[in-house]
N, C-alpha and C positions, 0 to 999 in steps of 0.2 A: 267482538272487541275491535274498536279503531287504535291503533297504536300511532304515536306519531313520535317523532325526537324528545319532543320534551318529557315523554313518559320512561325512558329509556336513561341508565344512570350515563353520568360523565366521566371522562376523565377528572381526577381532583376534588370528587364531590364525597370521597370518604380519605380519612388521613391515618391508617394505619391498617395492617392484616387485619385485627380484630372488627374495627368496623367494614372492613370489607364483607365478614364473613358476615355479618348482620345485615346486610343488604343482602346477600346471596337467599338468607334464611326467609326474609321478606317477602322472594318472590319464589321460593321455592314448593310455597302450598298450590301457587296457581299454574306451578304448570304440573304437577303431579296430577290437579282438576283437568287440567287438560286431556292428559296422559288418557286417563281412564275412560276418555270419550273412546279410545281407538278399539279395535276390536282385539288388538291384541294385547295392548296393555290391560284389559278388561281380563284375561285370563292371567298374564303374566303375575299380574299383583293380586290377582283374586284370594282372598282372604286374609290377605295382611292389611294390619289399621297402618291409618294415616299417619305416616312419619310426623311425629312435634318434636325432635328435637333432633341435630346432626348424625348422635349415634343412632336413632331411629332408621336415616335414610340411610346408613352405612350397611344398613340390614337388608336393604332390597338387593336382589338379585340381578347381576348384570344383563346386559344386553349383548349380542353376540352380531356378527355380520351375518354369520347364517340366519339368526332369527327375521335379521331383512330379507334376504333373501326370501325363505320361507313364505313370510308374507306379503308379497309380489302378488299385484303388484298395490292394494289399495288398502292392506290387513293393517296399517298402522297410521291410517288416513281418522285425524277426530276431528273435522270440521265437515258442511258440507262439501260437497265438489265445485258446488256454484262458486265457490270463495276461492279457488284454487287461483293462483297467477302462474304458477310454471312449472313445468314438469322438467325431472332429472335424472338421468345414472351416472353411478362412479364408471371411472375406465375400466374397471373388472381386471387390475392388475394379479391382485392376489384372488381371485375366481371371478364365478359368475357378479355380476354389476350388481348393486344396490339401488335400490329406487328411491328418489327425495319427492317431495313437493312443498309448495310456500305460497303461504298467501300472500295478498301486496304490503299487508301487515307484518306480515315477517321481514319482508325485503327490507325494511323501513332499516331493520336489525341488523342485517345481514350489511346492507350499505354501508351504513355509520361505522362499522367493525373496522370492513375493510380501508377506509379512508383516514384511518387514524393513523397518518404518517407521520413521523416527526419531521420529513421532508417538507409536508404540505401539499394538498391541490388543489388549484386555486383558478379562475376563470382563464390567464394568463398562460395557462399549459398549454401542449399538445401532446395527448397520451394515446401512445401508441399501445395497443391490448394485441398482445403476440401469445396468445393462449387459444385451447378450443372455445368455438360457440358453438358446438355442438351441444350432444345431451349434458356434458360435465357442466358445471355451472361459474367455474375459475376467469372461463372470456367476460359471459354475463355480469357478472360477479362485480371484476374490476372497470368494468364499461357503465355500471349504474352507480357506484364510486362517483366515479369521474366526473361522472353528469351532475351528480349529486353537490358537488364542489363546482362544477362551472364549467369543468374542462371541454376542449374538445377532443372528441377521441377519432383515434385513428383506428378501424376493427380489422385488425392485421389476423385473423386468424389462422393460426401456424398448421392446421389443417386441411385447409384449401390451396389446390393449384394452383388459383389464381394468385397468391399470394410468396412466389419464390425468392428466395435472398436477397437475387437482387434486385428485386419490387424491395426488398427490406430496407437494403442499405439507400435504395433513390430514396424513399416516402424519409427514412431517419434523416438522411443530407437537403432534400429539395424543400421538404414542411417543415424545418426547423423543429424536429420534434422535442420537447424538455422532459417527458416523463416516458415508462416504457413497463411494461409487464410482463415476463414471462419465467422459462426455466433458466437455471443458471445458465447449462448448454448453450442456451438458443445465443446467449449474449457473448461468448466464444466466438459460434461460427460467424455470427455478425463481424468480428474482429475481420477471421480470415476471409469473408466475403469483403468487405471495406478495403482491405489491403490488396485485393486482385481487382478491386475496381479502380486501383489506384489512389485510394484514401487512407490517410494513419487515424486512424481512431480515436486517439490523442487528443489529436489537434483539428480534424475537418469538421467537428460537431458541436459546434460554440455553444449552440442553445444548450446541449443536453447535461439535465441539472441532477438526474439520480437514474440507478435501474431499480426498479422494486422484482424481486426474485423469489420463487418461488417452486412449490412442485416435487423435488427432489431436494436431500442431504444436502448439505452445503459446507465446506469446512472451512475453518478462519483463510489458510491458506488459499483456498480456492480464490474467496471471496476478496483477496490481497490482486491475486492475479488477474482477475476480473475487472478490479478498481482499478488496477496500475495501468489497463490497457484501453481501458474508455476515461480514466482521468476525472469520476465523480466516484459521488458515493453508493455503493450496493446495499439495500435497504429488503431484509428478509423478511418473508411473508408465510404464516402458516396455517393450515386446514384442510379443509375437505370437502366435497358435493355434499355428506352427507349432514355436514354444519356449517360453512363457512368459514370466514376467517375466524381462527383461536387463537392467534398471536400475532403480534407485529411486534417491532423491534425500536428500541429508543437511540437517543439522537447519542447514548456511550455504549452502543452496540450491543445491547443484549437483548433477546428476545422474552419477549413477556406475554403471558396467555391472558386473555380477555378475562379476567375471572370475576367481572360485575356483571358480564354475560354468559357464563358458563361456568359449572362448579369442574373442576378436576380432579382427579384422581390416579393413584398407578398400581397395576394389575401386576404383581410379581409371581409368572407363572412357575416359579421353581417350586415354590410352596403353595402357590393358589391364595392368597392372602391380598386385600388390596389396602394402601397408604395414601395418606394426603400425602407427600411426597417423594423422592428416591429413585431409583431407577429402575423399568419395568417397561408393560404396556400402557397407553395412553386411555382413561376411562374417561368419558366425557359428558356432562349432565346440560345442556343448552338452555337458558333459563327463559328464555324470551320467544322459543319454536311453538308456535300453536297448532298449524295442518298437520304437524310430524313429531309431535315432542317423541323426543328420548330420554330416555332413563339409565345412566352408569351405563354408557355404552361404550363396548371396546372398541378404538380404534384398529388396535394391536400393531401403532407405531410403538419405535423403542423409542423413550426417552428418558432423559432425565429433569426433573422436577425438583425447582428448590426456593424454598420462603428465605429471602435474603432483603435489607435494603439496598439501595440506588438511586445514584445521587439522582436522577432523572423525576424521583419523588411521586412517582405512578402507585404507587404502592400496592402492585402486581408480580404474584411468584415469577421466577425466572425457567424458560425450557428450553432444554437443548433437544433437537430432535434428529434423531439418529436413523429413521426408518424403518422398512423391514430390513435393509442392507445390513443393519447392526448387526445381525445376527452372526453373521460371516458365513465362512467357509475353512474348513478343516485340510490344513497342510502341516504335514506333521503330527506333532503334537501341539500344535498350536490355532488360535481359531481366528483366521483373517477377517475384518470386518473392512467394507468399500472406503471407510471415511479413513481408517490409520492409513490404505497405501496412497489414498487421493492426496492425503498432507505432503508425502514424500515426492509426490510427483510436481505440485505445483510448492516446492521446496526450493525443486530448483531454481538453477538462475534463472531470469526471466529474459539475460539475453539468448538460452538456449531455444526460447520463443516456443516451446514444448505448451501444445491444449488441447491435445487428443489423445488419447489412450487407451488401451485397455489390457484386461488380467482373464487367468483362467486359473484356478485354484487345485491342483493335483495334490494327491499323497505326497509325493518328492519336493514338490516345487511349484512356487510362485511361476509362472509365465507372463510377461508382460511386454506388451510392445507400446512404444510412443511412436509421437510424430515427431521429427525434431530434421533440422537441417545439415547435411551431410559435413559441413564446419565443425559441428558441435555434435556429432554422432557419438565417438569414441566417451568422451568427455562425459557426455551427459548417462549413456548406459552404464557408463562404469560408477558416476556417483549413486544413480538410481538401485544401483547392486549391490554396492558397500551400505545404502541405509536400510535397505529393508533388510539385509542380515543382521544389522547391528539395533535398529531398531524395534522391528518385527520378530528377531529370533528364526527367520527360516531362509534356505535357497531360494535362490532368483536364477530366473533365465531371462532378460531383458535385450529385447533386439529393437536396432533403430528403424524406423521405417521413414522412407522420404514423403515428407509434406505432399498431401493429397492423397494416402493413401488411405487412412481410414477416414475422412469426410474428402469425398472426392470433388477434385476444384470444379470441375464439372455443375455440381449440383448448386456450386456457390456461384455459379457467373450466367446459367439457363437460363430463359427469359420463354416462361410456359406459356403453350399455344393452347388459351383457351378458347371457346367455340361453343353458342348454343345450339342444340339439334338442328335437322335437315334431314330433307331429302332429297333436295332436288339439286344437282351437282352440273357443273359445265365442264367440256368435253377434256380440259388439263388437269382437274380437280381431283384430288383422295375421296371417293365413293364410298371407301371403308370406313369412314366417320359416321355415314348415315346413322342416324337416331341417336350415335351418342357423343356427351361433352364430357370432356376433360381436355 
């Protein structure tokens, strides 16, 4: 099959939920045909007929990570190999990595997803891609985007030496960079790297026109702090190596999952039961994957999931995505999740200039330490104490820590001494580099 844009639905080309889901049902036979070329979905579905109607496909049996796993690394490969464009693993946060692949035909999918900004990208950018290009596919990903749209990209990849902060903050100040890619994190310590190089963030980065973020949870609050210290708009991004992007987010801030390219679903594991929507784990059916189709496949993010209108007129369900974090942790009698304390923390004032944190979840007590500046020490531990007992319902122990101790200024101001091999060294020279770079 050649795919190209124009075979691929659009944004606006259906006007309500219902014919959304008429398009979904459309292309829903050809990739089940798909499916069944893999060797695993050849057992998986083996003896059940051909879904023809929604409660039909509601009856197929999920997909599990382990089952990728399992079939590692080519058990769910239905194309041949010749047609392959690129090979992938997840980061193997929650276990062992999953293995992806895609033809140039899928890319085709995968591109157009991720580009659908309400931002825009436009030949006029400069996008800097602060993500892996490694096995994950997140760098890749938003770099054939870009291209895709015209831009030029910057390939900052946040995994390479050659690549330290403040290589970061020169290439954002010196290339006029307008667009930018990565985790929310990354776009913090950019702050306090810019501010140790002598730059307000604010004000020294004229061109820069949005962050698009990604990767990890995100909470309104965060995403407040984030905007108020780069002075644009933060524009959320969401998915996976082993599909792509499934959501991006409208120009009145709410994120919305591709659902003319992927059917969803939510896995409510209390009862085993799955919903078109609600809150649960994320199940995800890709309508458009042909080297890898997947079938009601658990992500096992938390989210929630909901068929609402928006003025933005996409006529796309809305998702909040909670991650595995949602889950929490047990203090008390009560069950702490990373996104309720992350609110409390970027709650505060934003002259306590507080962007680094963290927590340890005991029987007794919350433990939490920030970063904040010894001005606003007292002040800021003491509010951060009184909300999470009053809003969380548990003890705090919150101690201030002085600026640079948990992202150490160090690592913000480095300038890494990269080097290709050698062996042959003169008589002042480190000989202990022989044969290797970094």
């Amino acid at each position: 099959m050649t795919q190209t844009l124009s075979d691929l639905p659009e944004l606006g080309q259906w006007r309500s939920f219902e014919e959304l889901t008429r398009l979904q049902d459309a292309q829903l036979g050809h990739l089940l045909t798909w499916a069944e070329r893999s060797p695993f979905y050849r057992r998986h579905l083996a003896g059940r007929a051909a879904p023809r109607t929604r409660a039909d496909f509601a009856g197929l049996p999920l997909t599990s990570k382990q089952d990728l796993r399992d079939a590692y690394p080519f058990g769910l490969l239905a194309v041949p190999r010749q047609r392959l464009a690129t090979y992938h693993e997840s980061s193997g946060t929650a276990g062992r990595p999953t293995a992806s692949y895609y033809t140039e035909e899928d890319w085709t999918d995968l591109a157009e997803r991720y580009a659908r900004k309400w931002v825009g990208i436009g030949p006029d950018d400069v996008f800097l891609v602060r993500t892996p290009y490694a096995l994950m596919i997140t760098g890749h990903l938003a770099h054939r985007a870009a291209r895709l749209r015209g831009a030029t990209v910057v390939p900052g990849d946040n995994r390479s030496l050659a690549m330290p902060y403040s290589r970061v903050v020169r290439v954002l100040h010196d290339l006029a960079v307008t667009l930018t890619w990565s985790m929310p994190t990354e776009t913090l310590i950019w702050a306090a790297a810019a501010r140790l190089a002598g730059h307000d963030p604010g004000a020294d980065f004229p061109a820069l026109r949005a962050l698009f973020v990604g990767g990890e949870p995100l909470t309104p609050a965060r995403r407040a702090r984030i905007s108020q210290l780069w002075g644009v708009p933060v524009v959320e991004e969401y998915g996976s190596t082993e599909t792509g992007s499934l959501a991006g987010e409208c120009q009145f801030g709410r994120l919305h999952f591709w659902s003319d390219r992927a059917i969803p679903e939510v896995y409510r594991p209390e009862d085993g039961t799955v919903v078109p929507e609600g809150s649960g784990q994320l199940v995800v059916t890709p309508l458009y994957r042909e080297a890898m189709p997947l079938v009601r496949y658990n992500l096992e993010d938390a989210v929630e999931l909901s068929y609402r209108d928006c003025d933005c007129g996409w006529n796309l369900p809305t998702i909040r995505v909670l991650g595995r974090s949602g889950f929490g942790y047990p203090v008390g009698d009560k069950r702490i999740a990373q996104h309720e304390l992350e609110t409390l923390v970027f709650e505060l004032p934003a002259a306590h200039q507080v962007m680094f944190w963290r927590a340890k979840a005991t029987p007794a007590a919350l433990r939490v330490e920030i970063e904040v500046a010894p001005e606003f020490r007292e002040e800021a531990t003491a509010a951060l104490t009184a909300a999470v007992r009053s809003r969380l319902g548990v003890e705090a122990e919150v101690r201030g820590l002085a600026p640079g101790t948990l992202v150490p200024h160090a690592a913000l101001t480095v300038s890494q001494d990269v080097v290709k091999p050698r062996s042959l060294f003169g008589p002042d020279e480190d000989w202990d580099k022989a044969l290797l770079y970094y």
